[in-house]
N, C-alpha and C positions, 0 to 999 in steps of 0.2 A: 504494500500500500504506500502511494506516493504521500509524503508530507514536508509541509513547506512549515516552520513558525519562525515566524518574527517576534524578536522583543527590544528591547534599548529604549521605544519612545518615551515621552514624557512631555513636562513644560519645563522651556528654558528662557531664559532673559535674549533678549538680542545681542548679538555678539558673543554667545557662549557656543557649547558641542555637548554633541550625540553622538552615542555608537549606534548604532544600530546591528542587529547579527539577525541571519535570516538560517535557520536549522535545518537541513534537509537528510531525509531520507526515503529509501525506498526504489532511489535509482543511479544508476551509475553516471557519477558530478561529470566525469572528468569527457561525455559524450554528450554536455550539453552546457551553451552559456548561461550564466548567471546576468539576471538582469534586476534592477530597483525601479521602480514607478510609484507614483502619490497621486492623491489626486484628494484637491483641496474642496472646500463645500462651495458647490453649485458650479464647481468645471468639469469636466474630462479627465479622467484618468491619463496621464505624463510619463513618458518614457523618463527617467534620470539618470541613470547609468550600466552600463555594461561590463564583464568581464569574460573571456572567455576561457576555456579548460585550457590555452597556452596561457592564460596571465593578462591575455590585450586588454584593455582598459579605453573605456569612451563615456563622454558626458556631454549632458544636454548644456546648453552656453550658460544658462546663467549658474550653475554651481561649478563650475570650472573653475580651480584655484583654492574650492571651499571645503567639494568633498570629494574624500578618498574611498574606491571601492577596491575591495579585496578578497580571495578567498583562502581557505586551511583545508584542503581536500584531505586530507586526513584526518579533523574533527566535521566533515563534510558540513562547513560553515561557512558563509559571505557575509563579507561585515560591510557598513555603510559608514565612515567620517565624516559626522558634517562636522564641519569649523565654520565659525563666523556666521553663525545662523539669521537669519529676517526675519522678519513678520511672514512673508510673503512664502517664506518654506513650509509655513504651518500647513498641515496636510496628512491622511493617512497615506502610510509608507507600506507596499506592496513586494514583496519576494517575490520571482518569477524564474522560471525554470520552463522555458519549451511554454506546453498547454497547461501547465499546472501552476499554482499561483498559492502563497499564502494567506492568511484572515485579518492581516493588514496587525501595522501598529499605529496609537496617533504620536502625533510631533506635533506641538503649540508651542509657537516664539512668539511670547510676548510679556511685556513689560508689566 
């Protein structure tokens, strides 16, 4: 059985950090990218960053600089960095794997 959880969120002040770590099991990491999406109240769900089973690393423009994805394929875990958080990051943060997806965590930036 495929499963995704995410945990790290929380509320933070602006200008602070989150890790984020997205848990997976039930399929073999190293045959599929790891991906993060949010998606904030009343828009679309947001691609935010990538990695793949080499290590390649891509971000959507505006967290470029902020946050760092990565994965531990031997605690089969993807973490999320954000540094220097906004207002505007507030959003639930989605795990993604292929067609499978986890239960989201929230992230609140704000003062």
């Amino acid at each position: 059985q495929v499963q995704l959880v995410e945990s790290g969120g929380g509320l933070v002040q602006p200008g602070g950090s989150l890790r984020l770590s997205c848990a997976f099991s039930g399929f073999t990491s190293r045959n599929y990218a790891m991906r993060w999406y949010r998606q904030a109240p009343g828009k679309e769900r947001e691609w935010v960053s990538g990695i793949t089973s080499a290590g390649s690393t891509a971000y959507t423009d505006s967290v470029k600089g902020r946050f760092t994805i990565s994965r531990d394929n031997a605690k089969n875990t993807v973490y999320l960095q954000m540094n220097s958080l906004r207002p505007e990051d507030t959003a639930v943060y989605y795990c993604n794997a292929g067609t499978y997806w986890g239960q989201g965590t929230q992230v609140t930036v704000s003062s």
